[in-house]
C-alpha positions as CSV (number, residue, x, y, z in Angstrom):
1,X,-9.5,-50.1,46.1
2,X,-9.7,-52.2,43.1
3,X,-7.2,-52.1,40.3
4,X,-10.1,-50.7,37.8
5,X,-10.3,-48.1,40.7
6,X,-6.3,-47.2,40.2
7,X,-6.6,-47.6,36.0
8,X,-9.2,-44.2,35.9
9,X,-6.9,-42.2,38.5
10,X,-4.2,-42.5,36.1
11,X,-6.5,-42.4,33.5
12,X,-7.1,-38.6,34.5
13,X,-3.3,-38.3,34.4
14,X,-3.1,-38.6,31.1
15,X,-6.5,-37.0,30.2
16,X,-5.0,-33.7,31.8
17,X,-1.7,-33.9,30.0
18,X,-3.8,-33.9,26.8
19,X,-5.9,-31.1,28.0
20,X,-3.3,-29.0,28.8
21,X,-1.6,-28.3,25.1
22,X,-4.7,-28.5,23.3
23,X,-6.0,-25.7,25.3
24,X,-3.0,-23.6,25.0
25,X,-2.2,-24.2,20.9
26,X,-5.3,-22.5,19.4
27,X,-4.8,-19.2,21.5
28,X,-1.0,-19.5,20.4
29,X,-2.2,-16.4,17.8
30,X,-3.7,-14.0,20.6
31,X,-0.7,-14.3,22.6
32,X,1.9,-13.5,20.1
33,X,-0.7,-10.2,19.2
34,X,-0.6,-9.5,22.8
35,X,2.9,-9.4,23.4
36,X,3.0,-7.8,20.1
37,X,5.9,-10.6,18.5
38,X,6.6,-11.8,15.0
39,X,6.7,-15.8,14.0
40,X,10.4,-15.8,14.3
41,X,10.1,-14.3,18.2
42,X,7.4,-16.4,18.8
43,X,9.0,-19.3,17.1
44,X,11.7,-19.3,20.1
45,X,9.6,-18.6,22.8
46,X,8.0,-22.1,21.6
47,X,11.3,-23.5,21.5
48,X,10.9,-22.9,25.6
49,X,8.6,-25.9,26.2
50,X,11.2,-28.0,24.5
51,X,14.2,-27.0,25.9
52,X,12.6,-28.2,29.5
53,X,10.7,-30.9,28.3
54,X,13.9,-32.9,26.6
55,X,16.0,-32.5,29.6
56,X,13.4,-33.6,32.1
57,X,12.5,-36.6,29.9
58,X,16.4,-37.7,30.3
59,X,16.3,-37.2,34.1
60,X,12.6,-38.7,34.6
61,X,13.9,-42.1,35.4
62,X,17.0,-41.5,37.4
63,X,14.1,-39.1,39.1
64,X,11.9,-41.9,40.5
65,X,15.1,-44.3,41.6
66,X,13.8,-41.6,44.7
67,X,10.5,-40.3,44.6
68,X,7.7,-43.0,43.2
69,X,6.6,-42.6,39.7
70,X,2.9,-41.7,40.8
71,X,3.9,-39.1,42.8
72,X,6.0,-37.6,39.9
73,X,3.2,-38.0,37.5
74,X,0.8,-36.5,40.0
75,X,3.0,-33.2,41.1
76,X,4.1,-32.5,37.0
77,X,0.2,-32.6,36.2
78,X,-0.3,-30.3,38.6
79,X,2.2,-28.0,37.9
80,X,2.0,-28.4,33.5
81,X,-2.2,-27.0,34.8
82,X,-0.9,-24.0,36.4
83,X,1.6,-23.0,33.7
84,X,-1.6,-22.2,31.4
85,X,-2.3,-18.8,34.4
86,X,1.7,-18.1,33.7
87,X,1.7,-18.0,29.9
88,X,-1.7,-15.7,30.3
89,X,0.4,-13.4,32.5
90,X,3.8,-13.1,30.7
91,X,4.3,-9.9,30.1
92,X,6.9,-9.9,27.5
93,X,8.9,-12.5,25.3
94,X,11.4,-13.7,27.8
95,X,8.7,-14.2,30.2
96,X,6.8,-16.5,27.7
97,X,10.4,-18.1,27.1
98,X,10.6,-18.9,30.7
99,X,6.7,-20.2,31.6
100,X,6.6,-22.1,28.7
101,X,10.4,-23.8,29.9
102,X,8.8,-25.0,33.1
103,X,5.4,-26.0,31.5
104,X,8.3,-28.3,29.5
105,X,10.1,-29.6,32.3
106,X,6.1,-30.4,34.3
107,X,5.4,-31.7,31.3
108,X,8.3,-33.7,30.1
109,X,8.1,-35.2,33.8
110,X,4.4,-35.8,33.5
111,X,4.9,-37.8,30.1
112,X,7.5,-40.3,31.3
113,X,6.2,-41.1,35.0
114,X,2.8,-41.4,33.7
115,X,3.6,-44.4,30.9
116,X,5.8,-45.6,33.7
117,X,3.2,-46.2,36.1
118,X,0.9,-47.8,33.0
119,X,3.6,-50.3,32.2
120,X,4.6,-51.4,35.6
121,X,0.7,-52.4,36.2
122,X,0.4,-54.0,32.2
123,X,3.5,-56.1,33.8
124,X,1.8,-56.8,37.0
125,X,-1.7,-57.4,35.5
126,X,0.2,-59.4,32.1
127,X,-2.4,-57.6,30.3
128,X,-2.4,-54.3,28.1
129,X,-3.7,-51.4,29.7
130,X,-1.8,-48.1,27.5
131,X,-3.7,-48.3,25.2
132,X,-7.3,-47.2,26.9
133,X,-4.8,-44.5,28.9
134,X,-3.5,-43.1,25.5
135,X,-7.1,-42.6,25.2
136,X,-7.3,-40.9,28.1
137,X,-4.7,-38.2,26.8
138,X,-6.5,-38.5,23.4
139,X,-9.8,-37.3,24.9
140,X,-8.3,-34.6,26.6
141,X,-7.0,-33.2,23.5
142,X,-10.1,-33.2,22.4
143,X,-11.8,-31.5,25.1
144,X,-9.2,-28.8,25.1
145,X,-9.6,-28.3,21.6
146,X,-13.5,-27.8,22.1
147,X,-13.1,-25.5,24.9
148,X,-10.8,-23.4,23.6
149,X,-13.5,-23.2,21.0
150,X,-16.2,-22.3,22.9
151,X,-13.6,-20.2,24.9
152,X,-13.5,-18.2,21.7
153,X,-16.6,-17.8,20.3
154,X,-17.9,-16.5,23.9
155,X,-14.8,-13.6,23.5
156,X,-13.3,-15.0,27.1
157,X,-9.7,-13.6,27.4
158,X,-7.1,-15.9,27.3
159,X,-6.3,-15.3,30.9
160,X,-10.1,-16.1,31.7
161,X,-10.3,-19.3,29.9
162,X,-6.8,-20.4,31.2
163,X,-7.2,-19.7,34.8
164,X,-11.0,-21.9,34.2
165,X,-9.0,-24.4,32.6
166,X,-6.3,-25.1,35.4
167,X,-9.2,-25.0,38.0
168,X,-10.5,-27.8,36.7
169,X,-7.7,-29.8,35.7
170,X,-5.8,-29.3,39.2
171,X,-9.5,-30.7,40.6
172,X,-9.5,-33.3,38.6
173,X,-5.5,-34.4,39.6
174,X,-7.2,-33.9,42.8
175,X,-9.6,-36.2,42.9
176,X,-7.2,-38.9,41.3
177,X,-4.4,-38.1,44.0
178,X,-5.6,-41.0,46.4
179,X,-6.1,-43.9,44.3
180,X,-3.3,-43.3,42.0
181,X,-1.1,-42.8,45.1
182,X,-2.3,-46.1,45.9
183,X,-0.6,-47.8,42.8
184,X,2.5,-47.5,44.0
185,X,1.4,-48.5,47.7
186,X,0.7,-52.3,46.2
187,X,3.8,-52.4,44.2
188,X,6.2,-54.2,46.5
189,X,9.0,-52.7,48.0
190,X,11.6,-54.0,46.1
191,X,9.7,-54.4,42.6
192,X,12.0,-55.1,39.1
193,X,10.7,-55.9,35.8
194,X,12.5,-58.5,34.4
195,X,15.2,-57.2,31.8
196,X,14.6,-60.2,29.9
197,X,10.5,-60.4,29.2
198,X,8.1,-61.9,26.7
199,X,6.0,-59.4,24.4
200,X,2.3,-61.1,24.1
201,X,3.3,-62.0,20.6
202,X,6.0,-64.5,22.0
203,X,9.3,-63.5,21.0
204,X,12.3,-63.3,23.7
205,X,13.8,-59.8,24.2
206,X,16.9,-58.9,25.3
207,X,17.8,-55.5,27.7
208,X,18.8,-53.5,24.8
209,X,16.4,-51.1,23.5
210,X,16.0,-52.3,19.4
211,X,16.2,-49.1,17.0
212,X,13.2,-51.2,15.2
213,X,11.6,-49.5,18.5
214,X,12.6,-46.1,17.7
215,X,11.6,-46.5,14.4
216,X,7.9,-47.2,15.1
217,X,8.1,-44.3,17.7
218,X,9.3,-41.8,15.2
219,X,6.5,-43.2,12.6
220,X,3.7,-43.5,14.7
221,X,4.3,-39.7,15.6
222,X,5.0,-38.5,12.9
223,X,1.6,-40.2,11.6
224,X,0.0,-38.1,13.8
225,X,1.8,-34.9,13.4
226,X,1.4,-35.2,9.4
227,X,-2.5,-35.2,9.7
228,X,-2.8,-32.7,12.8
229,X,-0.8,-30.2,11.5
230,X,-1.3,-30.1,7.5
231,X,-4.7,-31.7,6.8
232,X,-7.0,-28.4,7.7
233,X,-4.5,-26.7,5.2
234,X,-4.9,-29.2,2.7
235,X,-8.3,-29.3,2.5
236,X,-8.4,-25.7,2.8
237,X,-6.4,-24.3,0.2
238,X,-5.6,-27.5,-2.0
239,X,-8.4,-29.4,-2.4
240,X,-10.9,-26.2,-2.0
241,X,-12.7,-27.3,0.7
242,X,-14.5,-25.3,3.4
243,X,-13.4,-24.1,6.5
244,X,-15.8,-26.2,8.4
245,X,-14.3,-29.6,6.8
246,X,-11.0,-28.8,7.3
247,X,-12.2,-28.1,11.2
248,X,-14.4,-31.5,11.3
249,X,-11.3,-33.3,9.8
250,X,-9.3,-32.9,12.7
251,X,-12.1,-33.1,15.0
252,X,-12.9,-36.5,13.7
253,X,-9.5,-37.5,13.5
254,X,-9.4,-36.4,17.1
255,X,-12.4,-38.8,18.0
256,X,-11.3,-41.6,15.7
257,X,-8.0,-41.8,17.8
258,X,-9.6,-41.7,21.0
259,X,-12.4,-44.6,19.4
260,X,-9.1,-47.0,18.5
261,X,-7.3,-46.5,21.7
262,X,-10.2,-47.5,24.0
263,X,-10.1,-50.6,22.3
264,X,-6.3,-51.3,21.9
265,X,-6.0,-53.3,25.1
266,X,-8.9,-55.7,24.1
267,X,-7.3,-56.1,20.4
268,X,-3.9,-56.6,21.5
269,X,-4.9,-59.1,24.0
270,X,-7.0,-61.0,21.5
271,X,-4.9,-60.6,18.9
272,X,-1.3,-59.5,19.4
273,X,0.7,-56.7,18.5
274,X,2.1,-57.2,15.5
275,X,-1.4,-57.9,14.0
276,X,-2.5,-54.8,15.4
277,X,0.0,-52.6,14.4
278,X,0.6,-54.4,10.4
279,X,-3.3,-54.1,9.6
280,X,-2.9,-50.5,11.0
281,X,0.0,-49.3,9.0
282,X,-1.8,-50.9,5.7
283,X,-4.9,-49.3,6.5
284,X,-3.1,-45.8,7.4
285,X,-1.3,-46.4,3.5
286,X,-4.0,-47.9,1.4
287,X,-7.0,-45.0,3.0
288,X,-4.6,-42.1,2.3
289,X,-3.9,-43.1,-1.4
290,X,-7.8,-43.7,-2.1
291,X,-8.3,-40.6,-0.4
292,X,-5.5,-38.4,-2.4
293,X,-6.9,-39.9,-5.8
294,X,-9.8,-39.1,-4.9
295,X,-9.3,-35.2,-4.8
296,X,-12.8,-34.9,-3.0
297,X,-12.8,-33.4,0.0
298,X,-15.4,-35.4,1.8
299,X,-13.7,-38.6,0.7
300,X,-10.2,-37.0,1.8
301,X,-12.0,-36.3,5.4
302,X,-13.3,-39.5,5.5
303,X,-9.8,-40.9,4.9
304,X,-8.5,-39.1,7.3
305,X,-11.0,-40.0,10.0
306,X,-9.5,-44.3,8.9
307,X,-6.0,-42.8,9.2
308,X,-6.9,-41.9,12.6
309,X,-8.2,-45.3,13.9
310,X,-5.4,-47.7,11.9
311,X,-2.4,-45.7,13.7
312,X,-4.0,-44.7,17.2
313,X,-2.4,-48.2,18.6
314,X,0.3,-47.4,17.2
315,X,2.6,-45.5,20.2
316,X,1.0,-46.9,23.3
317,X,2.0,-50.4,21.1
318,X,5.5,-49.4,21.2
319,X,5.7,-47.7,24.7
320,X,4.6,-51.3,25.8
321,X,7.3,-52.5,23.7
322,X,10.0,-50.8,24.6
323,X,9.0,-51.1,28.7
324,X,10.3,-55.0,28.1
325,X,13.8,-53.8,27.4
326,X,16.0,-53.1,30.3
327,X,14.7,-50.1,32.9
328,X,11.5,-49.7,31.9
329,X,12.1,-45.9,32.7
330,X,15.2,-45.7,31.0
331,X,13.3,-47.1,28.1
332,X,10.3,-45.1,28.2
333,X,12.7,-41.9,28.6
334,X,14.7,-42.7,25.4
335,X,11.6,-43.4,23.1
336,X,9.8,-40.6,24.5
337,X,13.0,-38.1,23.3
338,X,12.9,-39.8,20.0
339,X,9.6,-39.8,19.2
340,X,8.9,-36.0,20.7
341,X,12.2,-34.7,18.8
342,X,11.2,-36.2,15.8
343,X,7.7,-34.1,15.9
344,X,9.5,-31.0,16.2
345,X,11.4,-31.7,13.2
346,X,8.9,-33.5,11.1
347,X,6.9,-30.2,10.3
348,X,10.0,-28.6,9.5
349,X,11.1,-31.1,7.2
350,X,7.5,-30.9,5.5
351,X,6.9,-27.4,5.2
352,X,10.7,-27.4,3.4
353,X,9.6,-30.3,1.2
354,X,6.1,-29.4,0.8
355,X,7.7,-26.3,-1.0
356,X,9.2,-28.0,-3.8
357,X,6.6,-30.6,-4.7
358,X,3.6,-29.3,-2.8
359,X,2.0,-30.2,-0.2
360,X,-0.9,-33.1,-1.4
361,X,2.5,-35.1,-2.6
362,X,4.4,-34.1,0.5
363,X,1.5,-34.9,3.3
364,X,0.5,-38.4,0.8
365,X,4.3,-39.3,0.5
366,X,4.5,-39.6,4.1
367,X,1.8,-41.4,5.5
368,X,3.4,-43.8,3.3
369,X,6.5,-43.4,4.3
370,X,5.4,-43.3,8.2
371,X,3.6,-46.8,7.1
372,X,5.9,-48.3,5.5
373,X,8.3,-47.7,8.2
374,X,6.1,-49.1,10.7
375,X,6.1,-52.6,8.6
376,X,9.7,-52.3,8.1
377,X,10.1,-52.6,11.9
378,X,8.1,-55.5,12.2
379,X,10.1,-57.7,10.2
380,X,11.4,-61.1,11.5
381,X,14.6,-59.4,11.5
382,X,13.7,-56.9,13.6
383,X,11.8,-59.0,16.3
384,X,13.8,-61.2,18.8
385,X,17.4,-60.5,19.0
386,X,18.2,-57.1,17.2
387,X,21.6,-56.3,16.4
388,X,20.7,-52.3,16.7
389,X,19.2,-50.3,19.3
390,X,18.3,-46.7,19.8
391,X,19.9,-44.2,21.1
């Protein structure tokens, strides 16, 4: 089987990961009406998916020191599927708590052992390869997104639609079991990545992982978090657009990240990383401004739709990054926890903010910031030899 053969097996790794949220998040309200909860109850029945997913993260790498990476990835897909059936059946709060702590922990395991297998064949292959799997995971939030849709407008229970969901997803990890299983099969035996590598762009690392690392991470996420979960409202109630554009904003922004990723490998290859991801952060700044002077909601979606293909590089950029230092797992594992803890606090941090200033300053002032923190980790100082590294 040929390596393009293995690259769409764990392609479907990460398209169901993506799937999986995306189908639960928009039926988030029906749930909380069924079990009859306020936000605050429900607010720590969410917590559930992070309190297993954080944990498992940590452990994912001391995890496939015994049981191979694509195996992982292809048993936590699995299992994150059939926790949409649970959630549909929990009967009260603490039963919600639970499924959604195990979907965390399948899902937590899922994340790392699925970048893990992408970087060990970009090291065999010398050749980038996360970013057309990052757009794997970005389609599949976009097909979950649309089928929870249609799920919707045809009245289908939540139960209904998840149970249909997780048949299809558990075929498709199915039908990517052989080849991906395979993957590990032509890895020899006794496989390391060097801890000392070259990035395409040239400089040496060392086997410490750089806090300029971290910092991109927690950018590039919070990048994405910023415009997923506050443009609709923006556009909405700020800017007095309709409820269809605020819905096509994110739809496109959806499909513009998906668009950007397909082609990340063939940019990065032709023209490095550090290209990539500057021209990416200017574009992210510069089309947010235009768009926020603006004050016109079709120029605001249409800013959002460039935000979406400047920053889609941006984490499988620094997942490959930080696969060069050290263990690549151990690696993967820290920047994952970064970057994911960072998204749970980011819309914290703006809803507080976006109190006091409102939120057109608040959502403007950081997709600057998130840019400008991308270029600040790029600098000659931070490339090479860094004094810092993440935690």
């Amino acid at each position: 089987m040929s390596q393009r053969h293995h690259l769409v097996s764990l392609w479907l790794i990460f398209f169901i990961n993506g799937s999986v949220m995306a189908s639960w998040s928009p039926r988030i309200p029906e749930v909380a009406a069924a079990l009859d909860v306020g936000d605050a109850a429900l607010g720590i029945a969410l917590l559930g998916f992070a309190a297993g997913a954080i944990p498992a993260m940590l452990c994912a790498g001391h995890l496939t020191r015994w049981v191979s990476p694509e195996l992982v990835s292809l048993l936590s897909a699995t299992g994150f599927s059939l926790g949409l059936p649970m959630i549909a059946a929990a009967p009260n709060l603490v039963a919600l708590f639970a499924a959604l702590f195990g979907m965390g922990i399948a899902g937590g395991l899922c994340d790392i052992t699925m970048n893990l297998t992408g970087v060990r064949i970009e090291h065999r292959l010398r050749s980038s390869v996360l970013g057309r799997l990052h757009a794997g995971f970005s389609l599949g939030v976009v097909a979950g997104g649309v089928g929870a849709l249609i799920a919707t407008a045809l009245g289908a229970s939540v139960a209904g639609h998840f149970a249909v969901v997780a048949a299809v997803l558990v075929v498709l990890a199915a039908t990517g079991a052989p080849g991906l299983m395979r993957i590990g099969r032509r890895r020899p035996e006794r496989e390391r990545v060097p801890e000392t590598a070259r990035s395409p762009d040239g400089p040496r690392f060392t086997s410490h992982l750089p806090a300029a690392i971290a910092v991109m991470a927690i950018c590039g996420l919070l990048l994405e978090g910023v415009i997923t979960d506050w443009s609709a409202l923006l556009l909405t109630r700020d800017l007095a657009a309709t409820a269809t554009q605020g819905a096509l904003a994110l739809t496109l922004f959806s499909v513009a990240m998906v668009g950007s990723r397909a082609v990340t490998d063939l940019l990065v290859d032709r023209l490095g990383e550090t290209v990539i991801l500057c021209a990416g952060a200017v574009t992210a700044a510069t089309a947010m401004t235009i768009g926020m002077l603006s004050a016109v909601p079709g120029i605001v979606v249409g800013s959002i739709v460039v935000i979406g293909l400047a920053i889609g590089p941006v984490f499988p950029i620094t997942l490959s990054r930080a696969s060069r230092f050290g263990d690549p797992a151990a690696s993967i594992a820290r920047i994952s926890v970064v970057g994911y803890t960072a998204g749970l606090i980011g819309p914290l941090l703006i809803g507080v903010i976006s109190s006091a200033v409102g939120l057109p300053w608040t959502v403007t002032g950081a997709v600057l910031a998130g840019s400008l923190g991308i270029l600040f980790a790029l600098r000659p100082a931070s490339r090479g030899d860094e004094t810092g590294t993440a935690a």
